[in-house]
FITORLUM-466689 format. One line per 4 residues: number of its first residue (from 1); their letters; for each residue x, y, z of C-alpha. Coordinates in nm, 3 decimals, decimal comma, padded with zeros to 5 digits, m for minus. Example, Ala and Ser with C-alpha at 12.3 -4.5 7.8 and 13.67 -1.06 7.14 Angstrom:
BEGIN
1	AS	01,230 m00,450 00,780 | 01,367 m00,106 00,714
//
This chain:
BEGIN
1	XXXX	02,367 m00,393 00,487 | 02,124 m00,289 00,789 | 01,781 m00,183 00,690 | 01,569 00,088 00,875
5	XXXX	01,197 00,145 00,859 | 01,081 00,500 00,980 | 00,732 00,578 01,152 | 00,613 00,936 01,147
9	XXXX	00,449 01,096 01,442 | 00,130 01,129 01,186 | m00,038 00,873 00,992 | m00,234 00,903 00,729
13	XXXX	m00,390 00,582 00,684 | m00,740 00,624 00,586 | m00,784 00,295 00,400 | m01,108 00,084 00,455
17	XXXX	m00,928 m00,195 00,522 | m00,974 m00,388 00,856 | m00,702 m00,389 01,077 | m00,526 m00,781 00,987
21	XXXX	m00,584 m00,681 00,607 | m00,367 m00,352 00,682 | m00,098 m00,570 00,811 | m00,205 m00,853 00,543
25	XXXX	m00,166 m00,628 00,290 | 00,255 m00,631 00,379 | 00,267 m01,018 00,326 | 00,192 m00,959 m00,032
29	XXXX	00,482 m01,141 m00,191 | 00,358 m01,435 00,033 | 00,000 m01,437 m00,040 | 00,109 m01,433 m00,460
33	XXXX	00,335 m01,744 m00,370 | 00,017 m01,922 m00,188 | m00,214 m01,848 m00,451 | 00,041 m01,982 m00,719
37	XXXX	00,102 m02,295 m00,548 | m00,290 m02,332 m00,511 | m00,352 m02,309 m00,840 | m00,024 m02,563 m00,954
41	XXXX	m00,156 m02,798 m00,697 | m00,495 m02,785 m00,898 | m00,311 m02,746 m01,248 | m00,056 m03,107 m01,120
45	XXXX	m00,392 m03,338 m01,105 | m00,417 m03,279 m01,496 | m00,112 m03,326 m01,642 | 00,142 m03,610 m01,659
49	XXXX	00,474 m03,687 m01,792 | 00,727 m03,416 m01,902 | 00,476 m03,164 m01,834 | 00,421 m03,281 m01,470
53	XXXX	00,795 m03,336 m01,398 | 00,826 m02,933 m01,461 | 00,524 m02,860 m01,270 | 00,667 m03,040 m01,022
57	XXXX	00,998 m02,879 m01,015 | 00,880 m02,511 m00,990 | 00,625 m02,621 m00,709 | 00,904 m02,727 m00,497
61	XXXX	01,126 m02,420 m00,545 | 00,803 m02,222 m00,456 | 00,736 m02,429 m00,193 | 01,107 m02,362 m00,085
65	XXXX	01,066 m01,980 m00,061 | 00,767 m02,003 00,088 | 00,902 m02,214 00,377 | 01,165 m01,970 00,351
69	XXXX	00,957 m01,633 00,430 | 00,782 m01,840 00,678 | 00,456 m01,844 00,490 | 00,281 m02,096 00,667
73	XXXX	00,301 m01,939 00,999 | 00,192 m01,518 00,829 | m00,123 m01,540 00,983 | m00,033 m01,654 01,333
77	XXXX	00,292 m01,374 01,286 | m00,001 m01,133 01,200 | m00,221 m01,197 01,522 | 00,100 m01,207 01,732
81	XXXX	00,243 m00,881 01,627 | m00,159 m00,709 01,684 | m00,183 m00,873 01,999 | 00,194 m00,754 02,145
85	XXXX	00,028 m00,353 02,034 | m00,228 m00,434 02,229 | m00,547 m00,510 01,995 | m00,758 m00,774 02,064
89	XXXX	m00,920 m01,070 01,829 | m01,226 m00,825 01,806 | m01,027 m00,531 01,692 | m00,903 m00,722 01,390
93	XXXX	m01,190 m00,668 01,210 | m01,226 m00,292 01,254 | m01,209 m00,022 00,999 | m00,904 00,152 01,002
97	XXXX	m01,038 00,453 00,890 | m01,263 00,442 01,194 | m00,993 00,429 01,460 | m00,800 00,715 01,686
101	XXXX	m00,488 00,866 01,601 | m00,311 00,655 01,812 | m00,454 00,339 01,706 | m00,366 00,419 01,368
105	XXXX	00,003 00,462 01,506 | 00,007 00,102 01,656 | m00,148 m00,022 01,315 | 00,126 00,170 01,142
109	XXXX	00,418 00,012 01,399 | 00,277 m00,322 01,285 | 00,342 m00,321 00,945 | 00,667 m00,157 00,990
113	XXXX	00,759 m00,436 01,268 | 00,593 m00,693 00,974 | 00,883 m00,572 00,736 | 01,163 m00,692 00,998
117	XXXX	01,401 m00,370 00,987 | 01,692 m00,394 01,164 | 01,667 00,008 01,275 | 01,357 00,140 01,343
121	XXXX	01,339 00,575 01,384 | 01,013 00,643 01,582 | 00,933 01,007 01,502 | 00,787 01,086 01,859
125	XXX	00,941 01,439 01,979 | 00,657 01,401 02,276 | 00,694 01,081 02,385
//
């Protein structure tokens, strides 16, 4: 089936996070799957045999998914998506609970855009 994402007319983010670890923060599942093949890579230099050939194994699958969800490309997705609402490299590392209504709406409609819905309802009755 079709998936939708909604945006309210009002945001409520008040999070201290900077702007790319707002939109960071959606490529979760990604950053767990990084991390995990980080540490196997490190764990694979100490082991041998059996225990290897398994390590081996579930680094591949993982390596699979994370080709998959396009994880080596979240950070230039990231910029792009910031840049197309109209932030620059400097406004990356801004507060977001230091930013206008409005900016907090374009954060907001990059995260949703992050998620890939195939609807999107933009609750705008003024615009």
């Amino acid at each position: 089936g079709a998936t939708m994402g909604y945006l309210a007319q009002h945001q409520n983010l008040d999070t201290d996070n900077t702007i790319f670890d707002e939109l960071l923060s959606i490529k979760a599942d990604i950053l767990n799957m990084e991390s995990t093949m980080r540490r196997l890579e490190a764990d694979m230099k100490n082991v041998d045999g059996a225990e290897l050939e398994d390590m081996l194994e579930r680094y591949s699958r993982l390596t699979h998914s994370f080709e998959q969800m396009n994880g080596y490309a979240y950070k230039s997705e990231i910029t792009g998506v910031l840049k197309g609402l109209g932030f620059t490299e400097e406004d990356f590392t801004k507060k977001v609970n230091t930013l206008s209504g409005g900016q907090k709406t374009r954060v907001a409609l990059g995260r949703l855009l992050l998620t890939k819905p195939d609807i999107i309802l933009l609750d705008e009755p003024t615009n």
